[in-house]
C-alpha positions in Angstrom: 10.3 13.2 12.1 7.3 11.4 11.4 7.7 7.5 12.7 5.4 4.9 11.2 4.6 2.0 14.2 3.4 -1.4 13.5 -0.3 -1.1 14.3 -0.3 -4.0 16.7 1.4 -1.6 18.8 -0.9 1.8 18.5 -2.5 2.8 21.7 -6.2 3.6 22.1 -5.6 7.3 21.3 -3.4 6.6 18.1 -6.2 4.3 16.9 -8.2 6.9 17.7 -6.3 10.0 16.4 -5.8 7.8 12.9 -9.0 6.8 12.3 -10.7 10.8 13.3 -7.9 12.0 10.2 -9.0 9.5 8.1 -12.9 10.4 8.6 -12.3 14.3 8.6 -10.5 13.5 4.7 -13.5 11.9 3.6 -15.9 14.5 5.1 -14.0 17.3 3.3 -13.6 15.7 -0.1 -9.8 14.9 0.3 -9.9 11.3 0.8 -12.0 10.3 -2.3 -9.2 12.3 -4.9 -6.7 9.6 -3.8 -9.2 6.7 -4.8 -9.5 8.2 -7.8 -5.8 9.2 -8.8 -5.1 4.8 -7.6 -7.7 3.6 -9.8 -7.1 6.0 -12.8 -3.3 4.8 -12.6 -4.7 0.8 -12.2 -6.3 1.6 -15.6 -4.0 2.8 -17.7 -0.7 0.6 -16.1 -0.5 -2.5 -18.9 2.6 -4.5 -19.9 2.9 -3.4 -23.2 2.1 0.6 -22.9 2.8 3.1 -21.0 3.0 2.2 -16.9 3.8 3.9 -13.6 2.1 2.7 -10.5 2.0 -1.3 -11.0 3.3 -3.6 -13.1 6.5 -1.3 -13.7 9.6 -0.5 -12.1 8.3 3.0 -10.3 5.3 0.6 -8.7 7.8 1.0 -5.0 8.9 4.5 -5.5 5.4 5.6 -6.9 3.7 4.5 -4.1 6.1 5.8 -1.8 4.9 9.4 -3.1 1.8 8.1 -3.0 1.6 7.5 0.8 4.0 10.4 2.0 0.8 12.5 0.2 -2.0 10.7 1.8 0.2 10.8 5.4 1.1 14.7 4.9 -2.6 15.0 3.9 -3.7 13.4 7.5 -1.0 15.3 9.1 -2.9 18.7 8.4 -5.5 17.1 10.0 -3.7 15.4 13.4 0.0 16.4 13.3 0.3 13.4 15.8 -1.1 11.1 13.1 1.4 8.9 11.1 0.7 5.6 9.2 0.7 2.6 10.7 2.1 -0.4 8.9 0.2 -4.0 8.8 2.6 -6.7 8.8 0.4 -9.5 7.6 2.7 -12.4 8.2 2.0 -11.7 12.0 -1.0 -10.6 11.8 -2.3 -12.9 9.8 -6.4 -13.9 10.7 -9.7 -11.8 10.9 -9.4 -12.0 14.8 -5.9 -9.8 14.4 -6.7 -6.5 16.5 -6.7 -4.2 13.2 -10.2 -5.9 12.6 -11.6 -4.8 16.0 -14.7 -2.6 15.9 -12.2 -0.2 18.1 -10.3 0.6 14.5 -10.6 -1.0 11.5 -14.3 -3.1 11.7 -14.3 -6.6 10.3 -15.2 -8.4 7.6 -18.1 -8.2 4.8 -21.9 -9.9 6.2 -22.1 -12.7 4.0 -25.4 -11.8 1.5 -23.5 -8.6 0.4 -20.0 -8.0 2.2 -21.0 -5.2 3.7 -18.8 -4.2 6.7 -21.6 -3.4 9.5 -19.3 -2.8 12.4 -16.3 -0.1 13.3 -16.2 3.5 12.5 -16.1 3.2 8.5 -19.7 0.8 8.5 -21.8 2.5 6.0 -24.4 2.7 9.1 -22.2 5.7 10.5 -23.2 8.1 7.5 -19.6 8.8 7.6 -17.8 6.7 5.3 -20.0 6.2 1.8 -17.7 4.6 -1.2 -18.1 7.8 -3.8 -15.5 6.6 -5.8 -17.0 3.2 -7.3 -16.9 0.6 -9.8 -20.8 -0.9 -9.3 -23.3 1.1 -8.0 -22.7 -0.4 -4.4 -22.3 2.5 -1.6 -20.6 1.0 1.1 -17.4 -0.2 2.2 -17.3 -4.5 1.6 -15.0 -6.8 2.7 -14.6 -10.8 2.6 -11.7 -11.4 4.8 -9.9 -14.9 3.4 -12.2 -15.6 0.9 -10.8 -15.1 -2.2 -7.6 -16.5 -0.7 -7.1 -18.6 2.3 -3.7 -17.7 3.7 -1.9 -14.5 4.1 1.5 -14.9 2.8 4.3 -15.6 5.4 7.5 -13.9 6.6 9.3 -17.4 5.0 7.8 -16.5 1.7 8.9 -12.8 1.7 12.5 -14.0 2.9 12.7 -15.8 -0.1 11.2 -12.6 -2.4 13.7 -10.5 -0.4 16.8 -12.7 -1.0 16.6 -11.5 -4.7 19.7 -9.5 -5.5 18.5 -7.9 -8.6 16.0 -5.0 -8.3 13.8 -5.7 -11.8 15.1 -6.9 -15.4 13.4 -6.8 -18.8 10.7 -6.8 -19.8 10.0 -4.3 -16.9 6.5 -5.8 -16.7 4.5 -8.1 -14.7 6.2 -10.9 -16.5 9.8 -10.0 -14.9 11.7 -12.1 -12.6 13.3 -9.5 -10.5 12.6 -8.4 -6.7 9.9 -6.0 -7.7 7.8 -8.0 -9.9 7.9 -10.7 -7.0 7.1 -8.6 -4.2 4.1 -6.6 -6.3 3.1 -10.3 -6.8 2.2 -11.0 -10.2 5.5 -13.6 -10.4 6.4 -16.0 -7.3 5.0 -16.4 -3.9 2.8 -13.3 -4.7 3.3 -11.2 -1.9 1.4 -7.7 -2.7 -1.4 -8.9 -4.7 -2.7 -12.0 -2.7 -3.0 -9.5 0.4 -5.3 -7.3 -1.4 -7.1 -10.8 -2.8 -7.5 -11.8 0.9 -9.3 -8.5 2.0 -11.6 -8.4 -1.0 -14.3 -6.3 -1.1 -13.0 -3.1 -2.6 -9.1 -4.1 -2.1 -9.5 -6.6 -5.1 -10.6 -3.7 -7.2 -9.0 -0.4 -8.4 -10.3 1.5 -6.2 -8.9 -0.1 -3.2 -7.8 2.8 -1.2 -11.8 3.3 -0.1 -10.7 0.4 2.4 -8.5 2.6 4.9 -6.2 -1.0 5.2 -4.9 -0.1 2.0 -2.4 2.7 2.9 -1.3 0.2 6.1 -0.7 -3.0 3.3 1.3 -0.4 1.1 3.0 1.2 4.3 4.1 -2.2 4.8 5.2 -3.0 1.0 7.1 -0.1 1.4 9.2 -1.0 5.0 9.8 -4.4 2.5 11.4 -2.1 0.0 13.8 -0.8 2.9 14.7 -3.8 4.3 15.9 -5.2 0.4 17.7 -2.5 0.6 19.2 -2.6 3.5 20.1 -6.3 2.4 21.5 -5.1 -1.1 23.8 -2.2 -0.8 25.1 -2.6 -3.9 22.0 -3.0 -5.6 19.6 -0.3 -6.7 16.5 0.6 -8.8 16.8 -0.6 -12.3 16.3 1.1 -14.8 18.7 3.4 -15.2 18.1 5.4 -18.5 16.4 5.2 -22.3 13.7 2.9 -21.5 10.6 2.7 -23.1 7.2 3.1 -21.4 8.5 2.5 -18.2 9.9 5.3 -15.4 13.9 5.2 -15.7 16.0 6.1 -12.2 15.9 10.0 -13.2 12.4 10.2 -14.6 9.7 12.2 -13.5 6.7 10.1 -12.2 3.0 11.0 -13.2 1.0 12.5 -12.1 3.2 14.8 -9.8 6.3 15.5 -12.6 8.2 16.5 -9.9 9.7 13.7 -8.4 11.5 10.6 -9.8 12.7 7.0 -8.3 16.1 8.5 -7.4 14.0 11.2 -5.3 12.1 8.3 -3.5 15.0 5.7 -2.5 15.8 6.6 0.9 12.9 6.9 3.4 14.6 8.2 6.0 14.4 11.5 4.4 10.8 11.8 4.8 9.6 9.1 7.9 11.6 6.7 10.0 10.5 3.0 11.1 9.8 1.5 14.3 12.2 -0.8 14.1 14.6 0.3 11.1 16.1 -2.2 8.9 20.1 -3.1 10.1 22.8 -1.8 8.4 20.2 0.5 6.1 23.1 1.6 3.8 20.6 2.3 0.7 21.5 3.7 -2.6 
C-alpha cells in the first residue's frame, strides 16, 4: 500500500523519483488537465450556488479524490512514487529543504516572481504554465509575501479541537471544523498557506506549483487526525441539502464517488506516522 512520507524525510532518489513523475505528466499533457479541472471547480464553487471543491462540505473528501487521481496518475509513471506531505508548521521558512534547487526551487526573483532555480524554473523548457490566468508563462512564486507567517501546529490544535465537522450555512461563512481548516473562518489554516506561496498558489490555478498536491496531502493527514480525535463525529451533511454534496452524494466531476466513499484513507494510502487511535467513521 502506497505510504505518503513527510518530505523532510525523502531521500535523494525519492526527491528524485517524485520530481522525474511530475515532469513526465507535464511532458505528456496529463499534468495540465488537473490545473484545469482545480480552477474550473474554483470558479464555479460560491456560497450561494451550487459548490463542491471549496467552500462546501465535500472541499476534504473532494480533494481526497482529487489527489488519490493525481498520485495514481504519477504512479503509472514511477510505481515507487507516492506524495509527500508538507507540514508547514515545521517547515515553516524559504530556507526549509522543499525549497532547495535539489526539489522544489525557491522563491519568485523580485521584478517578476519568476522561479529561476530547481527543476520546474521556466529556464529548463520543461515546466511552462499552459494552464493560465495572465499571459505569464512560467512558474512564479513570492515565498512570505503576501503573508508573513505560516500558520502553527498551536493554531491547527485549536481548529482541530472542533467537535462538529460543518453546520449551516455549509458555506464559507460556517463555524464548523471544515470551514476553519479550509480557512475562510478562524486561524485560517488552508488558505493563508496558499497566500504565503503566491505566485500561482494564490490563484485558481494553483496546482501548476507542484507544492500544491504536498499542502493538500497535508490538509488531508489534518482531516485524519480530526478524525481520529472525533470518533463519534463525522461528515455533515447527511441528506436533502441544497447546493451542497450530502454524505451519499455523488461528487462532480467523477459521479462515482461520494464523501462516505472518501472517509477512511487507509483504504487507498497509509501515513507515516498514522494518527492514534484512527477509529474514523
Amino acid at each position: 500500500m502506497t505510504v505518503r512520507k513527510n518530505q523532510a524525510t525523502l531521500t535523494p532518489d525519492e526527491k528524485r523519483a517524485f520530481t522525474s513523475a511530475l515532469l513526465e505528466l507535464k511532458r505528456n499533457g496529463s499534468y495540465d488537465r488537473f490545473v484545469t479541472t482545480h480552477n474550473g471547480f474554483i470558479m464555479s464553487d460560491t456560497d450561494s450556488g451550487d459548490r463542491v471543491g471549496h467552500r462546501s462540505p465535500s472541499f476534504l473528501p473532494w480533494h481526497r479524490r482529487f489527489l488519490l487521481e493525481f498520485e495514481e496518475a504519477l504512479q503509472k509513471v514511477d510505481a515507487s512514487v507516492a506524495l509527500p506531505y508538507w507540514d508547514w508548521t515545521v517547515d515553516r521558512t524559504t530556507r526549509s529543504s522543499l525549497w532547495a534547487p535539489d526539489f522544489l526551487g525557491g522563491t519568485g526573483r523580485a521584478r517578476d516572481g519568476q522561479v529561476i532555480d530547481g527543476p520546474f524554473a521556466y529556464a529548463t523548457g520543461r515546466w511552462n504554465v499552459d494552464v493560465r490566468v495572465d499571459g505569464r508563462a512560467y512558474l512564479r512564486r513570492a515565498l512570505g509575501a503576501g503573508v508573513a507567517q505560516l500558520p502553527t501546529r498551536a493554531e491547527v490544535d485549536s481548529v482541530l479541537a472542533m467537535p462538529v465537522y460543518d453546520m449551516a450555512p455549509w458555506n464559507s461563512s460556517s463555524n464548523g471544523f471544515r470551514n476553519h481548516l479550509e480557512g475562510w473562518r478562524g486561524a485560517n489554516l488552508h488558505n493563508r498557506v496558499h497566500v504565503w506561496v503566491g505566485g500561482q498558489m494564490s490563484t485558481g490555478v494553483s496546482p501548476n506549483d507542484p507544492v500544491f498536491w504536498m499542502h493538500h496531502a497535508f490538509i488531508d493527514k489534518l482531516w485524519a487526525e480530526w478524525q481520529a480525535k472525533h470518533p463519534q463525529s463525522t461528515y455533515l451533511p447527511a441528506a436533502g441539502t441544497t447546493n451542497v454534496v450530502d454524505l451519499n452524494d455523488t461528487m462532480r466531476p467523477w459521479n462515482n464517488v461520494t464523501p462516505a466513499d472518501m472517509l477512511d484513507h487507509r483504504k487507498f494510502y497509509t501515513f507515516d506516522t498514522e494518527p492514534a487511535a484512527a477509529n474514523q467513521r
